[in-house]
N, C-alpha and C positions, 0 to 999 in steps of 0.2 A: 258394226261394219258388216257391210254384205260379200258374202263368196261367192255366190250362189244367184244367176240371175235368168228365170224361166220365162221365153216371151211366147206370148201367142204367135202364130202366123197368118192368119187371115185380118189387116186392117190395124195389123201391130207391124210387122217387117215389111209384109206386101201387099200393095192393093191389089188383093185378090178379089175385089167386088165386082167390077167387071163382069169377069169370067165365072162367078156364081152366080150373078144375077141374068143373065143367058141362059145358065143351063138351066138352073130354077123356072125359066120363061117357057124353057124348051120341052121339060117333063109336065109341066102344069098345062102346055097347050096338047102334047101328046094324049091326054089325060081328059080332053076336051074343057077345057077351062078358058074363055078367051083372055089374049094379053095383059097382064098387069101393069098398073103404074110404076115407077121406079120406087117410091117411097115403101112401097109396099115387097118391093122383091128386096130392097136394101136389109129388113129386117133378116133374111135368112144368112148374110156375112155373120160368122163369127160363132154363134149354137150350134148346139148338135142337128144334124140333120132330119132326125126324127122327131124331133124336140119340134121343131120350125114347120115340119109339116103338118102334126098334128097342133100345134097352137096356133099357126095364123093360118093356115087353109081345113082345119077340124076336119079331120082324116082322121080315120082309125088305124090301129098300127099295120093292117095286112094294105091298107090301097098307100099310107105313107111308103111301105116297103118299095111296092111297085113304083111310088115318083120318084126314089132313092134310087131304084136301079135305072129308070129315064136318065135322072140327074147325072150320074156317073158314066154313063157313055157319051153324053155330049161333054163334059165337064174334061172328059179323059183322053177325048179324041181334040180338044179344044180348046176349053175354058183355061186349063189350066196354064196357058201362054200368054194368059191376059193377066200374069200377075208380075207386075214388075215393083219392084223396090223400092219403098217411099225415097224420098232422098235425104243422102246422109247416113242413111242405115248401115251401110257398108263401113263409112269411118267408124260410127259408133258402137260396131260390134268388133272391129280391129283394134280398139282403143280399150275394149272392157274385156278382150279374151287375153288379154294381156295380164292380166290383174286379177280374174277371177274365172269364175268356172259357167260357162255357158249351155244353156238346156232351150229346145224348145217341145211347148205341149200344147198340142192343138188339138181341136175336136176334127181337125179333117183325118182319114184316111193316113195314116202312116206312110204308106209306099207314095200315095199321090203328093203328100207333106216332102218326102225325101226328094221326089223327084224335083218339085217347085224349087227345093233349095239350092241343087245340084243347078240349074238350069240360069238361077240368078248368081252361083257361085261362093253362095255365103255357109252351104254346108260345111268347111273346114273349119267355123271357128266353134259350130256346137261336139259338146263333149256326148250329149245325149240326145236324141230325137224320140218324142214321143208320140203318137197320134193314136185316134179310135180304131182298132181293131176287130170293133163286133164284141167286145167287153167290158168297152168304157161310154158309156153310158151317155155320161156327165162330165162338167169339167173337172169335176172336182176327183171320179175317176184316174183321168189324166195326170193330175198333177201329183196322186199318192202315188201313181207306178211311177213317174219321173222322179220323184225323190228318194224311189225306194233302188231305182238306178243309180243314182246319182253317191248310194252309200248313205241315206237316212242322214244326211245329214242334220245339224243344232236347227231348227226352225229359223232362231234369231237370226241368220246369216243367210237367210233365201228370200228371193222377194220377187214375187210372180209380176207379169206386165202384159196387160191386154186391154182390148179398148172395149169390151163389153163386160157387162152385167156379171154375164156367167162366171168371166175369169178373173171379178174381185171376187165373187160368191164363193166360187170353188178353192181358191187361197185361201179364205178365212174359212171354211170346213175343214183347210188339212192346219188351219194355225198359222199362214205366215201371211207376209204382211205382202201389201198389192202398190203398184203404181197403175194407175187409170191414162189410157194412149188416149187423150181425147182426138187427136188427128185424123180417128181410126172413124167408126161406123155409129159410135154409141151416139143416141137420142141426149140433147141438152139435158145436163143432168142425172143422166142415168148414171155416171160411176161414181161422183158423190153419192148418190143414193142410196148405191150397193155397198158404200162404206170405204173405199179406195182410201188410203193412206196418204195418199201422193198422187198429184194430176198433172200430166205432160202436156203441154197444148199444142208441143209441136217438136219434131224429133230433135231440133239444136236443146229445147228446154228440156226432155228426154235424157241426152247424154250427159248435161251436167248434171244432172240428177242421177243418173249411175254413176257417176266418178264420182260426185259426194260419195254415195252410200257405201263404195266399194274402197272408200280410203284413196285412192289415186292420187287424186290430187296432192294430199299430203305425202305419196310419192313423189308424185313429180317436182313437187320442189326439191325435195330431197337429191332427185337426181339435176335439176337445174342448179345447185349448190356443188353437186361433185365434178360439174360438167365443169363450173366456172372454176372449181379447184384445180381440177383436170389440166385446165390450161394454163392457168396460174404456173402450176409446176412446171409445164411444160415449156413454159418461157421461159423459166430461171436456168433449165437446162439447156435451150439454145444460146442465152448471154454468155454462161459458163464455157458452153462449149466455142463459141465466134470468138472471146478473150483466148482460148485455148490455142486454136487456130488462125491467129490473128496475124502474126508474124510468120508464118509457116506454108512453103508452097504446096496449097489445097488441089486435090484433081478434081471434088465436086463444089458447087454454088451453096449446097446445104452443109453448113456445119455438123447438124444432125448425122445427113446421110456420108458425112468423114469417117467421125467418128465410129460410126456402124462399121463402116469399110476397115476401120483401122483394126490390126489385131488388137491393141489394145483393149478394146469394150469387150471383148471375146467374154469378159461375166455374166456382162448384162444385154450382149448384145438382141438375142431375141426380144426378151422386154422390149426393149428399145424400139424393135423396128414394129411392133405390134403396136406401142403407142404412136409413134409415128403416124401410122394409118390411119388411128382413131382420128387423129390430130387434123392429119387429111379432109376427113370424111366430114367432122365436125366443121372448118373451116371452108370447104369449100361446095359442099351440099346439107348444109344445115339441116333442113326442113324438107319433108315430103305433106302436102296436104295440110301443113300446120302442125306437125308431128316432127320432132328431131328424128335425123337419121338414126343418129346415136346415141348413147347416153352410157358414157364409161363404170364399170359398174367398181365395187371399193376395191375388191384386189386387183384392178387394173390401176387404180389411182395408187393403192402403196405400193405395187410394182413402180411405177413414178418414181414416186419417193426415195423408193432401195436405186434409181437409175441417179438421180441426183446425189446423192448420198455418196454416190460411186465416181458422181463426176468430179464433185467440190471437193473430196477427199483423194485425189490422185493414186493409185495403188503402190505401192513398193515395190521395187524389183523381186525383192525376198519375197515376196509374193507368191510370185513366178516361178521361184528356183528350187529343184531339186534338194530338199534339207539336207543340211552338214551329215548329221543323221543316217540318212538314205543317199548318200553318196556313195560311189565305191572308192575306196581309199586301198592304198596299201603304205607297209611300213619300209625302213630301208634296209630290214633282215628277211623280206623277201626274195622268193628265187624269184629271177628274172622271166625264167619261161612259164613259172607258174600265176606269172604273172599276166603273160603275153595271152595264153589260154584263156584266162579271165576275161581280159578282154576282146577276144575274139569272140566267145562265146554268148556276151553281152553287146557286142556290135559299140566297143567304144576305142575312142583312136586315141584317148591321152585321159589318163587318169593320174588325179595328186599322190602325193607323196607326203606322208603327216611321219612327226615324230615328236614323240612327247607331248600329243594335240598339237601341235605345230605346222605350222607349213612348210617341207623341207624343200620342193619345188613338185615340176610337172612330171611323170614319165610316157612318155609318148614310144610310135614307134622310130620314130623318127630319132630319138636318143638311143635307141638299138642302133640304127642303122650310120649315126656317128661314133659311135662306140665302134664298131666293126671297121669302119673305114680308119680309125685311129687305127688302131691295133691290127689291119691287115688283113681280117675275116679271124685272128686268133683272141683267143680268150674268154667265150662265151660258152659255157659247158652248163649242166643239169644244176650245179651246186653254184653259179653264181646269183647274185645280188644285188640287191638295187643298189643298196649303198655304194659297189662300186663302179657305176656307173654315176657317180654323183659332181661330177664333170658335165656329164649331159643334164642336169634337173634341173638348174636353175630356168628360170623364167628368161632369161635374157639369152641363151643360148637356143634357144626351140625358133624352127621357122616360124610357125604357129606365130600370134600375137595372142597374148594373156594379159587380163588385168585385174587389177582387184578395186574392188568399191566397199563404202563402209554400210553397213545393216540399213540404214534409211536413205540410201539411196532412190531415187522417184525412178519406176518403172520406164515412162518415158524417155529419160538420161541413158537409160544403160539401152534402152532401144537404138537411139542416136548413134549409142558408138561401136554396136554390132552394124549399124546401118553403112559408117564410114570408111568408107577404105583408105589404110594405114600406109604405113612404110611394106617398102618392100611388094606395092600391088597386094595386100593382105587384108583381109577383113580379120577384127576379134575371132577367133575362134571360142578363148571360153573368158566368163567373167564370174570370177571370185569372190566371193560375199566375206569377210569380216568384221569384224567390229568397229574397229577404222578404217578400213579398206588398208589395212597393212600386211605385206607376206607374213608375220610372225605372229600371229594372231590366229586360234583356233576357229577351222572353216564354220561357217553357217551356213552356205549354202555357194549352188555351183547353178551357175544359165550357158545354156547353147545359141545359138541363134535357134535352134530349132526350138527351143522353149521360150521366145520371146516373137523370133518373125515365119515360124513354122517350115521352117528352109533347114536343109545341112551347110 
């Protein structure tokens, strides 16, 4: 499997011929040399520039120097706008910087390399840019500082791609293996020749050739299996939730987006509205360019699962509720004020009353305030006690409405009846968790509305 994929840039990404075969035109006439054929300037795409001077116009290296520096002021003022993007190059390098690690190394001029990129817009997907800086020679120069950039990476995971001679040659000097661009400038048969591993004959044959080497593929179904899972789930969660809301007056059209709304999902609700989106995106802009939008990744899909999981299995009230535990209780050999302090100081307006783990009723303040009206504003001193106040505890005596529900009560039931309003203009104010839902029965747990519908 390849990580690792270094292209050339002259007749590999860009048809940079053009605009070198002008400037080549332009130093060689400056130079007095009259116009060449095309066949003849095509050979300088792609070599080192010194290379190409001195082997097809036989220059020595001081008059090559001098058509180097011709070549690069027309080239720089110019040529290098005449290199536009094979087509396709764009998908197929959005498609492999996804999956692997992107390099280019070219025998041009680094800065003039950088700029070409920037100008066609594909500089964002290389990790490393390499080009001749007056110390790389050769190609095969190039390709040792790009790997030595890149972290020296295993050989067996890099694999060079250019349409000349030079850039299979110079791959198999540093050890890795080549794809030959035949699209590009190379002479029939030249990259077979030079030994190329792999021959593109045109950039679509190209990019399936990187996603083989690079494993993709064998992503992408992977993710085309999760995507279909994805939904899968996704759907079991909207039947669950339409049966859920089926009878029930809805204020949105999406069972989904109910649900979300409803306190209830408050577990899973983020999940939820994140898959949602995916769901969205998936179904209704699939595809950009032959590329899914999206592609749900695993812990987005067992997110799913914990939301299903959440919906098919209804949550308990006890859930919800303040443990027996962690409730404030008092007994009925309490003082009364010391009691009243308590809850003042916890911001609670009616706390149980347990004896012997029992439920002996409510004390509120409101059982103060009938106590005193019995008795005249007389009888409530430092040393009184709940117990005698135990006229006012019972459950049936409090304005309040109190009830009690048994341990497996469904969270949604006891929402219903904090939701109804009762005798008396009353909403539940609190709901009692025991074993049967019976007063005599050691508390498990205690709900407000404000612990079910987020309200006082």
């Amino acid at each position: 499997m390849k990580k690792y994929f270094l292209f050339d840039l002259d007749g590999t990404l860009c048809d940079t011929g053009p605009g070198i075969t002008e400037s080549v035109q332009y130093a060689l006439a400056e130079m007095g040399w009259r116009p060449q054929k095309e066949d003849f300037l095509r050979q300088f795409v792609g070599p080192p520039l010194m290379n190409s001077f001195r082997d097809f116009c036989g220059m020595d290296e001081s008059t090559a120097a001098k058509a180097i520096k011709l070549y690069r002021e027309r080239y720089n003022a110019a040529g290098l706008y005449k290199s536009p993007l094979y087509p396709n190059i764009d998908r197929l390098l959005s498609r492999l910087s996804s999956c692997a690690t992107l390099c280019v190394a070219t025998s041009k001029r680094e800065e003039g390399a950088r700029k070409i990129l920037g100008l066609r817009g594909i500089e964002k997907y290389f990790t490393v840019v390499v080009g001749d800086d007056g110390t790389r020679p050769t190609k095969a120069h190039v390709i040792d500082k790009a790997l030595r950039d890149l972290g020296d990476p295993p050989i067996s995971e890099v694999v060079m791609i250019g349409d000349r001679s030079y850039d299979i040659e110079g791959a198999k000097y540093c050890g890795i293996e080549s794809i030959g661009a035949a699209y590009g400038y190379a002479r029939p048969g030249e990259l077979e020749s030079a030994g190329a591993e792999y021959i593109a004959e045109d950039v679509a044959s190209l990019e399936r050739l990187c996603v083989a080497l690079s494993g993709a593929k064998e992503r992408d179904r992977e993710g085309q299996d999760r995507s279909q899972l994805f939904l899968d789930l996704y759907k079991q969660v909207e039947d669950e939730l339409e049966d859920k809301f089926r009878n029930s007056r809805r204020h949105y059209s999406s069972a989904v987006y109910e649900f979300i709304k409803d306190y209830e999902s408050a577990p899973v609700r983020d999940k939820l509205d994140i898959c949602r989106h995916i769901r969205n995106l998936m179904a209704h802009s699939a595809n950009m360019d032959g590329e899914p939008v999206v592609v749900p990744s695993q812990p987005v899909v067992d997110a799913l699962r914990e939301v299903l999981d959440f919906v098919k299995k209804p949550p308990l009230a006890i859930d919800y509720a303040t443990r027996g535990d962690r409730v404030l209780k008092v007994g009925p050999n309490q003082k009364v004020l010391r009691v009243m302090e308590l809850m003042e100081k916890n911001g609670y307006s009616h706390v149980p009353v347990m004896k012997d783990d029992r439920f002996y009723g409510v004390f509120s303040s409101g059982s103060v305030m009938r106590y005193l009206l019995k008795n005249r504003g007389r009888g409530l001193n430092p040393d009184t006690t709940i117990k005698e106040l135990r006229g006012y505890l019972a459950v049936e005596e409090h304005v309040e409405n109190y009830e009690f529900v048994p341990a497996d009560a469904a969270y949604i039931y006891v929402r219903s009846r904090f939701e109804q309003v009762r005798a008396r203009n009353k909403r539940v104010s609190v709901i009692f968790i025991t074993r049967d839902g019976k007063p005599d029965q050691p508390l498990l747990g205690m709900l407000t509305p404000w612990d079910v519908l987020g309200e006082n």
